[in-house]
N, C-alpha and C positions, 0 to 999 in steps of 0.2 A: 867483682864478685864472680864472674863468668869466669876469668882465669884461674880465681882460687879454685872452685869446684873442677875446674881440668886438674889441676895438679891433685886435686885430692882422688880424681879418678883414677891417674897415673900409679899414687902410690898404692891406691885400693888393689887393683891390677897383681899389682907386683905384690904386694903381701897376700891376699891372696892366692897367687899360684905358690906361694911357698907355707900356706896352712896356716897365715897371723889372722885368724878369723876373727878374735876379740879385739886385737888393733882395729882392724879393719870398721867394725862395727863403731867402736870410739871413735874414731877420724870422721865417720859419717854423724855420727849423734854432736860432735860437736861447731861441725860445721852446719847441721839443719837447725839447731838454736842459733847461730850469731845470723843464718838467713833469715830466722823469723823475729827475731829480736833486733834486726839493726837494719836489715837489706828489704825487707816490708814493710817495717816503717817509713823507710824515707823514698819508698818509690814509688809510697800507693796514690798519693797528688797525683806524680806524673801517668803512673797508669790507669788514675780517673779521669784523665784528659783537661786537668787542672790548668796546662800548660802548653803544649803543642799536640795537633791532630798525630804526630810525627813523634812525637815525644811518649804518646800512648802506645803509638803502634811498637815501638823499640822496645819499651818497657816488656808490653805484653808479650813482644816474643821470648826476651828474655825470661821471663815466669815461666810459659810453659816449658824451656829448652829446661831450664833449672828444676822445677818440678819432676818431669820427667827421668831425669839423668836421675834424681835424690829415688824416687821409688823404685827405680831398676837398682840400686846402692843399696835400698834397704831390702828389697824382695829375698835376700836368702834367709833375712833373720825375722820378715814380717811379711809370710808368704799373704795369708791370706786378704790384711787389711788391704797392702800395696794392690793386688789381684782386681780388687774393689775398687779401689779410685781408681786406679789404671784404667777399669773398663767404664769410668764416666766419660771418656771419648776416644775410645780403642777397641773393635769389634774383638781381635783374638788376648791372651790372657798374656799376662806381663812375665810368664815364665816362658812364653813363646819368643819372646822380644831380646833383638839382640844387646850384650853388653854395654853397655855407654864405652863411648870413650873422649879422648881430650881432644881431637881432631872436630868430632862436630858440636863439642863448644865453642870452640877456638873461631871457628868459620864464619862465628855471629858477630865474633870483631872485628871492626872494620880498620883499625889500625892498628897492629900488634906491637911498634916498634917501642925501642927499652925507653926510649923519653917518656912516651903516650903510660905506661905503664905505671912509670915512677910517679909519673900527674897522679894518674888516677890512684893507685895506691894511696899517695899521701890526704889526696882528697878525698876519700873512703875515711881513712883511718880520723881526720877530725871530724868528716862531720857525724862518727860514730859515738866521737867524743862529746862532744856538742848536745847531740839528742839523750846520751847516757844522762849527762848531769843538766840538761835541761828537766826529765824525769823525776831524775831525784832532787831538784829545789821543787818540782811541783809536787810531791809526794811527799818534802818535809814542811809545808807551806797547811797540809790535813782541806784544803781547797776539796769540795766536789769534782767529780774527774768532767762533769759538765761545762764547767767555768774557765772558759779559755786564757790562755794563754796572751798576753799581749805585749808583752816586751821580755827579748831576752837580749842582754848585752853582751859580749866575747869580747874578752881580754885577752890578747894573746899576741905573739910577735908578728911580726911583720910576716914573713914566711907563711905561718897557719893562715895569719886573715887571705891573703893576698889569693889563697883559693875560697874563700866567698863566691866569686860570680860563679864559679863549678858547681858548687851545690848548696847557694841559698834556696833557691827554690824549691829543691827536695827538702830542708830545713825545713823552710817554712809549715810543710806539710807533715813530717817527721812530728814537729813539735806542734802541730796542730796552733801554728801562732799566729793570729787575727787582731784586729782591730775591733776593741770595746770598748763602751764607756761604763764596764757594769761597775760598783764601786769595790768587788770585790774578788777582781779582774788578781792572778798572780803575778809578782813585777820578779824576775828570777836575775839576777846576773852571776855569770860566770865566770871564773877567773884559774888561769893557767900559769905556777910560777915558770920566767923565764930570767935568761939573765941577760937581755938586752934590750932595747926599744921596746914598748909594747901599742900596741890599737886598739881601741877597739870600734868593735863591728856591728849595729843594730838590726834586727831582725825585724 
């Protein structure tokens, strides 16, 4: 996610200095939904320290680096909200503040190479999949949003599953999936058409 928001700083940059003001503003508006809809959900476990003392402090850098960068992105078209939160831990105003750019997001990764990338990309992109339609069986299930979760099962090829140990854990939390005995616990399985071998994976 830290690498998306560099590239989208890169292009904000650059259309920008050539006056694409309303791109600019798009590109930001929809990469601050897929952060709050896909990248909050599945990191707030580990940045409640669900998981490692190590694993919170990573997370939490990465929020404030991210937060930050998005309200200096949004400050020309929301001067004053941005102005506001900015100053709940920054003494001068966020029109004083220099531009973001992709150099100090970049610098919070600690491996940048094209392998470590392709990982993580592909493991981003299921377990966005995973928690979308975890959702929506809990949402066509008419369940209380109270009533946990307690089994989701993934169907999927070998490939998908085989990043499981990447980011079950943020699943876990993502899909808020615990262990009940209540008897009207949600049972959701999911399933991925593929055209070869399939797993599946329990939660």
């Amino acid at each position: 996610m830290i690498r998306s928001l560099a590239s989208v700083v890169d292009l904000n940059t650059r259309d920008l200095e050539n006056y694409e003001y309303a791109r600019v503003l798009q590109r930001t508006e929809t990469f601050f939904w897929r952060f709050c809809n896909d990248y909050l959900e599945l990191v707030k476990g580990r940045r409640y320290g669900e998981q490692t003392p190590e694993g919170a402090a990573s997370a939490n850098a990465a929020l404030v680096a991210m937060v930050s960068v998005l309200l200096r992105l949004f400050a020309p078209y929301l001067s004053f909200v941005t102005d506001e939160v900015w100053s709940w831990w920054h003494a001068d105003s966020i029109h004083r503040a220099p531009w973001p750019t992709a150099r100090e997001l970049l610098a919070l990764v600690a491996d940048n190479s094209e392998p470590t990338q392709t990982l993580e990309r592909a493991g981003y992109q299921f377990a966005t999949e995973v928690l979308f339609e975890s959702a929506q069986a809990a949402l066509g299930s008419q369940a209380a949003l109270k009533v946990p979760i307690t089994k989701v099962t993934v169907t999927a090829h070998d490939t998908s599953i085989g990043l499981m140990p990447i980011v079950e854990a943020d699943l876990r939390a993502g899909c808020a999936c615990r262990p009940s005995r209540a008897r009207s616990a949600i049972r959701s399985r999911l399933w991925w058409p593929v055209t070869k071998a399939r797993r599946r994976h329990k939660l």
